[in-house]
N, C-alpha and C positions, 0 to 999 in steps of 0.2 A: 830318202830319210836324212834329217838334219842329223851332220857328226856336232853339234853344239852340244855341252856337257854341263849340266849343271849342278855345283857344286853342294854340297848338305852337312850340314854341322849340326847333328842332334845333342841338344845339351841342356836339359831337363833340370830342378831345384834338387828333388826327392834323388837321394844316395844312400844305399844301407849301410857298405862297407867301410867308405870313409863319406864323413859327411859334408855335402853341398863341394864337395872334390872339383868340378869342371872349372870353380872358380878358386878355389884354394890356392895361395900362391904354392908354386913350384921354384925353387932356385931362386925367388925376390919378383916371379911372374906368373901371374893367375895363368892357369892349366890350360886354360881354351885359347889363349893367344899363343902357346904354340902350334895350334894346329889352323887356328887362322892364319898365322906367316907363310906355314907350309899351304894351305891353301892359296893364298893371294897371290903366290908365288908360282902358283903351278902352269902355265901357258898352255894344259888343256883343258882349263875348266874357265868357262865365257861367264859362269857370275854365280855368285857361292854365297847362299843364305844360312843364320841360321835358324834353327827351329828350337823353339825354346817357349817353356811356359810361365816363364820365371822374370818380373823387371830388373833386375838384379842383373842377373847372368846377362841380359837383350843390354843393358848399360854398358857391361863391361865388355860385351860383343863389338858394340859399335866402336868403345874406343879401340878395340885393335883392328879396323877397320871393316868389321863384318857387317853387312846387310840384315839388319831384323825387322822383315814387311808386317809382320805378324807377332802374336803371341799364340803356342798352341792352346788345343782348347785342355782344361782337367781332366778328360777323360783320356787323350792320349799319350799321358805323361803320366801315368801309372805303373807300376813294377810288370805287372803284365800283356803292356801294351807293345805287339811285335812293332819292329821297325819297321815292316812294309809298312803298316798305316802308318807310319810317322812322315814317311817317303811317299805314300799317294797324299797327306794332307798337302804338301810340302808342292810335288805336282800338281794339282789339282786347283792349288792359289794360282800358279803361275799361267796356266792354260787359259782360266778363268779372265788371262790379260790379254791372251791373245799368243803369248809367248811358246816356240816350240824349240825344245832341246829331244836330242836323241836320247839320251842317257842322261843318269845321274851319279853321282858319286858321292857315298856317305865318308864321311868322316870321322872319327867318335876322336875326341878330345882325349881318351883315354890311353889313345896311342901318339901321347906327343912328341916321340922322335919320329914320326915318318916323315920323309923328306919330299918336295915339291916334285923331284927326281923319279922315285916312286909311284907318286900320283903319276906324272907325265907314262911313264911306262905302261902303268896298269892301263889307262883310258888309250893309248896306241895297240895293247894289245887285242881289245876287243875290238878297235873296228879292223884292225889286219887280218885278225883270223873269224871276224864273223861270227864271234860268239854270243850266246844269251847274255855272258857276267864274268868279270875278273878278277880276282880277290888275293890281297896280297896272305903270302905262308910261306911258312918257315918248315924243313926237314922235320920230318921226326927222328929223334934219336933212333939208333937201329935193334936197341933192347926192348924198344916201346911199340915197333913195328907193329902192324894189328897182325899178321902171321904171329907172332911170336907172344899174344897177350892172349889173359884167358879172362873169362865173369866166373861167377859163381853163382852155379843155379840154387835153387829153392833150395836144394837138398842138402849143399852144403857142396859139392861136385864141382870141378874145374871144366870148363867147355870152353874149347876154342871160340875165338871171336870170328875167326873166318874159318868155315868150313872148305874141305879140301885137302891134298896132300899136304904132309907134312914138309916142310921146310928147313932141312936141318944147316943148311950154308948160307951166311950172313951175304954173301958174292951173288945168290941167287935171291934175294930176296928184292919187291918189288918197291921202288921208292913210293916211300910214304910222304905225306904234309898235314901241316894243319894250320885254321889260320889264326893268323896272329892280331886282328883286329884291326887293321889299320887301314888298307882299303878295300871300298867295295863298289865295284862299276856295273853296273845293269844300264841295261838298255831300256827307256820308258818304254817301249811297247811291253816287255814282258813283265814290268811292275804293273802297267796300267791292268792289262788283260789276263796275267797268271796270279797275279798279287805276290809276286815272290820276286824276291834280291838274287835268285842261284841262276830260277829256268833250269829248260833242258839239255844247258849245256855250258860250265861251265869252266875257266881256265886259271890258274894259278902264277903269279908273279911272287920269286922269292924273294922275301925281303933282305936287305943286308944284315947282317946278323946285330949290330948296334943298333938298329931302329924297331928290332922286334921286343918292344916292352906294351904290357898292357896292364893298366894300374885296377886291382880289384882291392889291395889290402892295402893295411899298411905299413907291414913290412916292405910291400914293393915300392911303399911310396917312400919311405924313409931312403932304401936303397938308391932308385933313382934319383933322388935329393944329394945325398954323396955323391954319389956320381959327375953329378951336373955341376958339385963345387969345382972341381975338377976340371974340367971340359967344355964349361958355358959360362957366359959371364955376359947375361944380356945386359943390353944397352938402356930398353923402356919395351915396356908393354904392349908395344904392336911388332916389333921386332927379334925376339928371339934369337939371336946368335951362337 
């Protein structure tokens, strides 16, 4: 099997929370070129497109130097279009050339501080341990623990999320994650033939706790704007610093 990794930046027009976001500048730099830098950057991904339905976004793709062979079609840039189809279109061009990567690697724009670092890590840990998929996450708080969280049924009744003893020692309790959006490594055979990004067996890479932001609002997006006065001060629009 080719360890060649090909890179994925889905970045679509239609945005509900904030809108047309992937291009929105951030910090005096449209949202998708930080995660193009951290892309171009990353030394194990062998060529990194984006997928994108929008000439706009594919304009501002190139100038920070991303790959846009395509434009996707309108039906798979709709609010409930999963990502696997985004990722077999995405495959499916590139095959159609002749081209064979093992893996692929999404990227969503939404997570613009992850670092090239992070990527490099996630895609080493899938081929060391020979997993289906690697997805960067972050701890859960230990009050959020799923031991320790309850739903509420129909009735109005409190019901453990996890069934099983009780867990009354914070010491004993088993480490939780969740992900933070930022990477996500599969293996093409198990996108091609399971149509899924997890498979049956998946592995987790934490992220550093500064790079775990993922923009739905915009409160987060105001925040991470402070932030980045502080802390960034890019150069131009393919570089990110």
């Amino acid at each position: 099997m080719s360890r060649r990794t090909l890179g994925i930046i889905p970045a679509r027009a239609g945005s509900k929370g904030i809108p047309r976001k992937n291009i929105r500048t951030m910090a005096g730099v449209p949202l998708l070129a930080y995660t193009a830098h951290a892309a171009l950057n990353a030394a194990s991904l062998s060529r990194v497109l984006l997928s994108t339905d929008d000439p706009e976004i594919a304009s501002i793709g190139r100038a920070a130097g991303l790959e846009v062979p395509f434009l996707r079609p309108e039906e798979l840039a709709i609010d409930s279009t999963p990502m696997v189809q985004v990722v077999l279109h995405a495959l499916e061009w590139v095959q159609s050339r002749g081209l064979d990567y093992g893996a692929v690697c999404v990227l969503q724009p939404t997570s613009p501080l992850r670092s090239s670092a992070t990527i490099d890590r996630c895609v080493a840990l899938l081929w060391k341990n020979d997993v289906d998929s690697v997805i960067s996450v972050r701890p859960v708080p230990l009050e959020f623990n799923p031991h320790w969280v309850y739903f509420e049924s129909s009735a109005g009744l409190l019901e453990p999320c996890v069934n099983g003893p009780e867990i009354p020692c914070r010491q004993q309790l088993p480490r939780a994650y969740h992900p933070d959006g930022g990477v996500f490594v599969t293996k093409t055979e198990v996108v091609m033939v399971e149509h899924s990004l997890r498979g049956k067996r998946m592995m987790g890479a934490v992220s550093p706790e500064g790079e775990a932001v993922d923009l739905d609002t915009h409160d987060q997006w105001r925040d991470l704007e402070e932030r980045l006065k502080f802390t960034s001060q890019p150069t131009d629009q393919s570089s990110p610093q």
